[in-house]
C-alpha positions in Angstrom: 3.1 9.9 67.4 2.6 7.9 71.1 6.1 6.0 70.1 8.0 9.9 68.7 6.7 10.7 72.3 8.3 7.2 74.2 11.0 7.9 72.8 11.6 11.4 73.6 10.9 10.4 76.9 13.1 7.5 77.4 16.1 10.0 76.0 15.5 12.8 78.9 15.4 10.2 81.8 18.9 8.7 80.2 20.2 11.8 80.0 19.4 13.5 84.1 20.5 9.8 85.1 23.4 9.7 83.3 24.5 13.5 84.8 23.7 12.0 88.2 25.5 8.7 88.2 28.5 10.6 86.6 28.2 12.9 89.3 28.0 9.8 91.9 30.7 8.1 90.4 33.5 11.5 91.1 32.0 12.1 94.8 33.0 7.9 95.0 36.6 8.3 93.1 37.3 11.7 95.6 36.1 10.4 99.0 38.0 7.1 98.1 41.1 7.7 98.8 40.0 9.6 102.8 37.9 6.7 103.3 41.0 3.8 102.8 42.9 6.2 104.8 40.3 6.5 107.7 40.0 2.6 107.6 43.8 2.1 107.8 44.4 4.7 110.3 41.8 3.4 112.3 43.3 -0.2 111.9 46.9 1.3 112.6 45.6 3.5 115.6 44.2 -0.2 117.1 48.4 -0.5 117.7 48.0 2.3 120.0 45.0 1.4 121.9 45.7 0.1 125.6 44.2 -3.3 126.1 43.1 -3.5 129.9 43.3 -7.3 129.9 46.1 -7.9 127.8 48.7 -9.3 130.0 50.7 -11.5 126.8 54.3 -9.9 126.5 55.6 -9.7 122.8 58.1 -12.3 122.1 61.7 -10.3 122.4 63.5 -8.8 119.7 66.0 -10.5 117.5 69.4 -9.0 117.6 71.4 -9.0 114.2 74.6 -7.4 114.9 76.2 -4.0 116.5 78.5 -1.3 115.2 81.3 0.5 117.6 80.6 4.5 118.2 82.9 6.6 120.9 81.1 6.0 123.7 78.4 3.5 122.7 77.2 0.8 120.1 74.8 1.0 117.4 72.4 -2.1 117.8 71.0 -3.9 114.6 67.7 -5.7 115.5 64.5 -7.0 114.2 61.4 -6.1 116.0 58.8 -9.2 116.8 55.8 -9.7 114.7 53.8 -9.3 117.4 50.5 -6.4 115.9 50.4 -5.0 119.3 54.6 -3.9 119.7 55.3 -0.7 120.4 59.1 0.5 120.5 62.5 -2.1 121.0 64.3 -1.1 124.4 68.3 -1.7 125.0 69.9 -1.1 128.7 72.3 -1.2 130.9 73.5 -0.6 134.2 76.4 2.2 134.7 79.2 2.4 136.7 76.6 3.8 139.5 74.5 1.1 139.1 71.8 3.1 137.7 70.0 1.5 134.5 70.4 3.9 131.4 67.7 3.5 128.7 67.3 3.9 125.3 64.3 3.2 122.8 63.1 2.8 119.1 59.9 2.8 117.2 59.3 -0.9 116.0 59.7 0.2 112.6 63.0 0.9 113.1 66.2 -1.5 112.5 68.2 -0.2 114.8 69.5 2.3 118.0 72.2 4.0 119.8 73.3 3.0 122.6 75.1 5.9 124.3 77.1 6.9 127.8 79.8 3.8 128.1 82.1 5.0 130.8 84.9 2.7 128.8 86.3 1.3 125.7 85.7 -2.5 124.7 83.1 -4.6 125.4 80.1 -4.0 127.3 76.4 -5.6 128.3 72.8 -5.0 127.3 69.8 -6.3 127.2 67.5 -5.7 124.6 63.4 -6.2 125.2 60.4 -5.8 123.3 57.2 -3.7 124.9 53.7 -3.3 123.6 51.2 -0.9 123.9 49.9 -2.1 127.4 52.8 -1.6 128.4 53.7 -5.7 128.4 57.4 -6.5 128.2 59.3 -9.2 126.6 61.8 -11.9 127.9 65.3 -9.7 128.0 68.0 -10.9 125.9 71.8 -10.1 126.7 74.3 -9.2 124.2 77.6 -7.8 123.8 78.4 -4.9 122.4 81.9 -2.9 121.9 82.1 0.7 122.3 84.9 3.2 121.3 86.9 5.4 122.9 84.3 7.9 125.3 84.2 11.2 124.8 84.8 12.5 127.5 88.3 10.9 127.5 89.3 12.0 124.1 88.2 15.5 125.1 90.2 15.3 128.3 93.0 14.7 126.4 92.8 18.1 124.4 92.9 20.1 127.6 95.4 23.0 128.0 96.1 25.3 131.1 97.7 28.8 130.5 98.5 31.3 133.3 97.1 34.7 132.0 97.5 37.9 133.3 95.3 37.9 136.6 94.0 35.1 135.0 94.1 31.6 133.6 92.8 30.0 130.7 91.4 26.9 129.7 90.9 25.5 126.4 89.6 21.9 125.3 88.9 20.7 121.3 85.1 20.2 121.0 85.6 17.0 118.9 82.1 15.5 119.0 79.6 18.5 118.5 76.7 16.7 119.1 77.8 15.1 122.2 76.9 18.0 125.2 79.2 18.0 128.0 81.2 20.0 130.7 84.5 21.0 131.6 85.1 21.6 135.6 88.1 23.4 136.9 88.9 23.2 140.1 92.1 25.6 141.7 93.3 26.5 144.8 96.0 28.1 146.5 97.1 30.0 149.4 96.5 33.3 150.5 96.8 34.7 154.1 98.0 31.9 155.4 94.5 30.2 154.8 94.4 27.3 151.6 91.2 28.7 149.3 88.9 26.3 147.2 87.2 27.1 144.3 85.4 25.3 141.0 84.0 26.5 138.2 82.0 24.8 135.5 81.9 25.9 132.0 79.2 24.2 129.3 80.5 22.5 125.8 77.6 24.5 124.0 78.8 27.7 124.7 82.9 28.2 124.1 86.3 25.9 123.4 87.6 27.8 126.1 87.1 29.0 129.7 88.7 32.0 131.5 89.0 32.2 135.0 89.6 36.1 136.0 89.9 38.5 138.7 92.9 36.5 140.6 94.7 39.2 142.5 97.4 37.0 142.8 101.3 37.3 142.2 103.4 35.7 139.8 104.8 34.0 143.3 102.2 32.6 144.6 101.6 29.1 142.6 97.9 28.5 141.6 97.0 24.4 142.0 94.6 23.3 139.1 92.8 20.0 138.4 90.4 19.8 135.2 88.3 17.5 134.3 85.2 16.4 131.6 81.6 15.4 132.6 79.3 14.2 130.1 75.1 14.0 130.5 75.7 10.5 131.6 78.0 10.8 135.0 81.2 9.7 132.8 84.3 12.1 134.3 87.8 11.6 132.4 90.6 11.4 134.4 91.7 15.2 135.6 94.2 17.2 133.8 96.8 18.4 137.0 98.8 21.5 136.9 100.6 24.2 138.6 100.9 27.4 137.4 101.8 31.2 138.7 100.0 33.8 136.9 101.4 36.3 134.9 101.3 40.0 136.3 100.7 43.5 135.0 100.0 47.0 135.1 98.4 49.5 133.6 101.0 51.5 131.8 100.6 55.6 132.8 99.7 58.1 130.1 102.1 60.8 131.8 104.5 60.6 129.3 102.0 59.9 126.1 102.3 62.1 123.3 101.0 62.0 120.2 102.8 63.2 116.6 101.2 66.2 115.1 98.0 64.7 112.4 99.8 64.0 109.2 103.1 62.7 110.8 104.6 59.9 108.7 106.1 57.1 110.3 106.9 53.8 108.6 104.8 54.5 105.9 101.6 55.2 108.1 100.0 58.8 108.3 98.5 59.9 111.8 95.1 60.7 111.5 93.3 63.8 111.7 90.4 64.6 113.6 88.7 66.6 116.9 90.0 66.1 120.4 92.7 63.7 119.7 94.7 64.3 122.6 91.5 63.0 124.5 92.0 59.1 124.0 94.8 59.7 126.1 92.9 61.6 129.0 92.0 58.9 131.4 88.5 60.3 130.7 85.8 58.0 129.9 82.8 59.9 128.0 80.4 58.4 129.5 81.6 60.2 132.6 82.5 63.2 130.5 80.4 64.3 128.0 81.8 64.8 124.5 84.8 63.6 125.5 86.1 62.0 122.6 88.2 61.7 119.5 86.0 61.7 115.9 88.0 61.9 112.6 86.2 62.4 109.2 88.9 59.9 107.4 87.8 56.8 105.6 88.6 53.3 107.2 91.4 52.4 107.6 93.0 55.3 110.1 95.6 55.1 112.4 96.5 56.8 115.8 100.3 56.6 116.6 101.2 56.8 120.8 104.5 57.5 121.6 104.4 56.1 124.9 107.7 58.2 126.1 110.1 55.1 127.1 110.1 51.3 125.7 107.0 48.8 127.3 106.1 45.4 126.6 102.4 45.0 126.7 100.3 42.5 127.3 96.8 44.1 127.2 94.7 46.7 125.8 91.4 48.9 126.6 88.9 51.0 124.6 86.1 53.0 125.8 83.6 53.8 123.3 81.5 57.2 122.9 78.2 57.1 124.0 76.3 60.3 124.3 72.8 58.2 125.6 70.5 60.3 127.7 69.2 58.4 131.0 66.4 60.7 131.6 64.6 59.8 128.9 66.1 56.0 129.3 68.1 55.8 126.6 71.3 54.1 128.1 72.9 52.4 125.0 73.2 55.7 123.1 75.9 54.6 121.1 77.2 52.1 122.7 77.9 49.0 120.2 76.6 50.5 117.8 76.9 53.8 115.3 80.2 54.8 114.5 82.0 53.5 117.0 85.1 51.9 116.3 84.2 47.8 117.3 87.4 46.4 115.5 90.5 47.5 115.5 94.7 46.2 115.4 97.1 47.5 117.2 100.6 47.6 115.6 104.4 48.2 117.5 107.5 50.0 116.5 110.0 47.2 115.5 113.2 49.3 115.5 115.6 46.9 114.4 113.5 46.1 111.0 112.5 50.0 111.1 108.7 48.6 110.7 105.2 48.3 112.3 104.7 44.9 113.8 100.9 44.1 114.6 100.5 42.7 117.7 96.8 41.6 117.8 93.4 42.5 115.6 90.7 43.1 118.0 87.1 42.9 117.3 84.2 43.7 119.9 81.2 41.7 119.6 77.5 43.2 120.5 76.7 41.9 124.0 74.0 40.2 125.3 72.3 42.5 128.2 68.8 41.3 129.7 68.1 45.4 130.7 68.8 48.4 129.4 71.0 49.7 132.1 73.8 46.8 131.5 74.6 48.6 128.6 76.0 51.6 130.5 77.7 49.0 132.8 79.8 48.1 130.5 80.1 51.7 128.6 81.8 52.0 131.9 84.2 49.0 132.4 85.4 49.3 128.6 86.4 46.2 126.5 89.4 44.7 127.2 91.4 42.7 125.2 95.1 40.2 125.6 97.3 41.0 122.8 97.9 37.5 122.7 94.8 35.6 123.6 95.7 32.0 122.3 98.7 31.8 125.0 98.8 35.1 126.8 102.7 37.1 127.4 104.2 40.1 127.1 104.9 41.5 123.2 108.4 42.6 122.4 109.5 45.8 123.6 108.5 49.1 121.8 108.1 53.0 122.4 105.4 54.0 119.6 102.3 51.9 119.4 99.8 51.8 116.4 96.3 51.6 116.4 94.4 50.9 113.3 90.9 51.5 113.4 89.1 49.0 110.8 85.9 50.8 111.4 84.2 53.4 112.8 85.1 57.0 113.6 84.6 57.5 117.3 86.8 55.8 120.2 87.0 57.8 124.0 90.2 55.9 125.3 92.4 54.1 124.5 94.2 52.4 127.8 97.4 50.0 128.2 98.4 47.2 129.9 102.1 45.9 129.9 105.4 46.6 132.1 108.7 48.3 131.1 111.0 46.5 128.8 113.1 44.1 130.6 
C-alpha cells in the first residue's frame, strides 16, 4: 500500500515537471534566435561607437582595378581589415581646384567616381576612415574616364528659328545624369545690343522654347548654348545665328463655313448648335454660351473655307467653360468635360484633290497652383505650331479641316499663317 502510494506519487511530480521543462525548453528555442541577434548587433553596433581616444588610422584600402564610365571610373577595391572601418573614400581635385568626394560602405567592393571634366586618364586618391573619424595613408591611382556627358549632350544640340520664337532641343542620352542646358541670345533693337539667358533643367523636357520675341525676320538673333552638369563641367557652346520666322493671325472676315452635311473629299461637315460661332473672335469665357456643341460621335470634322489661299503656321482653340466665379468655381470646364483636348487639323491639297493633315494636336491638363490660373489660361487659349519639330509655313490651301478626336464643345477656333506666296 505505502509503495502503490510512492509510486503514484513519484508519477505526478514527473509528469508537472516534465510539462514545465517542456515549456522551458520552447521559451529557450523562441527567445534564441532575438537573443544571438541582440548579442551580434550589439557586437556589430561596437563598429559604430566613437572611440574618444582612438587616434590609430585604418591601414588604406587596397585598389584592385577600375572600369571606364562617361564621365568617371568605377573603382574596384578591398576595404582594410581593420574592426573599427567605416566607409572607403576616392577624390579628386576638379578643374576649380575644388576636391570632389565620393564614399562606400566597407562592405562594398567598389564606387563611382563621377564629374571628370575630360576623357582619358585622371587622378585619385583612395583612403580608408573609421568610426572616429581616423583616416588612412591616401593612395594615388589612375583611373580613365569616358567621354563626359555633358560633351556628348552638347553635341546633340539643335537651334530652330520659330515663329516669334526659337527652339532648342538636346538628346537626353544619360537619364540618370541631371544637368542643364543655358541659352544665351542677344541682338539689337533700338539701336541698343540686349542680353538675355535662360536656363532650362534636363528633368523636365528635351527641349526649350524661347517665346515672345517681337522681332522681324530681319533682325538676326545671336545664340550661344551650352551644357552644365551638377559638377561645374560646361561643354563647349553650340554658336548660331538665326532670324525668326514671322506671322499673323489670319482674319476671319472672309471665313465661311459649308452648310452641315456638305461633302468634301470624302468628309461630312458636322452638325451642331452655333457653328458659325468658332469663327466669331468671341471667346466664351468672355461670352457666355458662346460656343459650338454637336451631338455626333468622335470623330467630327469642321471644314473653314478661309475665302483666299494661306499658308499656316499656327493654330488656336478656346475651350467652353461656363464656371461661375461667384461661387469660385473658375475651371468650370475648362480641361475637362467634353471639351475637345485633341484634335488634327487637315488642308485642301488641290492638286491630289485630298485632305492633307498638317498636325495632330493634343492639350495636356496644366499644372495651376490656384484656382484662378485656370481662367488665365481659359483666356489665352492653347496654342499650337503645325510643325513643332522644325517650325515653317504648311503648303498653301483655301479650306482647312479640323478633326475633333474628342469631345463635343470647342468656342474658337483661331489661325495663324500668311497668304500664299
Amino acid at each position: 500500500m505505502q509503495n502503490r502510494f510512492l509510486i503514484r506519487l513519484y508519477s505526478n511530480i514527473k509528469n508537472i515537471l516534465g510539462v514545465r521543462l517542456s515549456m522551458i525548453f520552447t521559451v529557450i528555442i523562441l527567445t534564441f534566435p532575438a537573443i544571438l541577434f541582440i548579442l551580434i548587433g550589439c557586437e556589430e553596433g561596437k563598429r559604430y561607437e566613437i572611440t574618444g581616444d582612438d587616434t590609430t588610422p585604418p591601414a588604406p584600402p587596397i585598389f584592385i582595378d577600375s572600369k571606364p564610365l562617361h564621365g568617371g571610373s568605377r573603382v574596384y577595391f578591398r576595404a582594410p581589415a581593420d574592426e573599427d572601418v567605416l566607409l572607403v573614400e576616392a577624390s579628386y581635385a576638379n578643374a576649380v581646384g575644388e576636391i570632389v568626394r565620393f564614399t562606400a560602405s566597407y562592405f562594398t567592393d567598389s564606387l563611382d567616381v563621377m564629374g571628370f571634366g575630360s576623357e582619358g586618364d585622371h587622378q585619385i586618391e583612395l583612403c580608408a576612415v573609421d568610426r572616429a573619424g581616423n583616416r588612412s595613408r591616401s593612395i594615388r591611382e589612375t583611373v580613365t574616364a569616358l567621354e563626359p556627358p555633358v560633351v556628348a549632350i552638347g553635341n546633340t544640340i539643335k537651334i530652330f528659328p520659330s515663329f516669334s520664337s526659337m527652339l532648342i532641343y538636346w538628346e537626353s542620352i544619360f537619364d540618370a545624369t541631371p544637368f542643364y542646358v543655358l541659352v544665351d541670345f542677344s541682338y539689337l533693337k533700338d539701336g541698343t545690343r540686349r542680353n538675355f539667358t535662360r536656363t532650362f533643367a534636363s528633368d523636365k523636357s528635351d527641349r526649350g522654347t524661347i517665346e515672345g520675341l517681337m522681332l522681324t525676320d530681319e533682325t538676326p538673333v545671336s545664340v550661344k548654348v551650352r551644357v552644365k552638369d551638377m559638377y561645374g563641367n560646361i561643354s563647349a557652346a553650340s554658336e548660331s545665328t538665326i532670324a525668326l520666322l514671322t506671322d499673323d493671325i489670319i482674319s476671319k472676315e472672309g471665313w465661311t463655313l459649308p452648310a452641315s452635311g456638305t461633302i468634301i473629299g470624302g468628309i461630312t461637315q458636322a452638325s451642331g448648335e452655333n457653328m458659325d460661332m468658332v469663327k466669331d473672335d468671341k471667346v466664351e469665357l468672355d461670352h457666355p454660351f458662346n460656343f459650338f456643341i454637336t451631338t455626333e460621335k468622335n470623330p467630327w470634322s469642321i471644314i473653314i473655307d478661309l475665302g483666299e489661299e494661306y499658308e499656316l503656321s499656327r493654330v488656336k482653340t478656346h475651350q467652353r467653360w461656363s464656371g461661375h466665379t461667384a461661387t469660385g468655381d473658375y475651371q468650370g470646364n475648362l480641361y475637362r468635360g467634353q471639351n475637345v483636348l485633341s484634335y488634327n487639323i487637315y488642308g485642301w491639297d488641290k492638286d491630289n484633290q485630298s485632305w492633307e493633315m498638317f498636325s495632330s494636336c493634343n492639350i495636356r491638363q496644366p499644372v495651376v497652383t490656384d484656382s484662378p490660373e485656370y481662367r488665365v489660361l481659359g483666356v489665352a487659349g492653347d496654342l499650337f505650331f503645325l510643325y513643332p519639330e522644325e517650325p515653317k509655313f504648311s503648303k498653301p490651301t483655301r479650306l482647312i479641316r479640323f478633326e475633333a478626336a474628342n469631345g463635343i464643345y470647342v468656342s474658337e477656333i483661331t489661325l495663324y499663317g500668311r497668304k500664299a506666296q
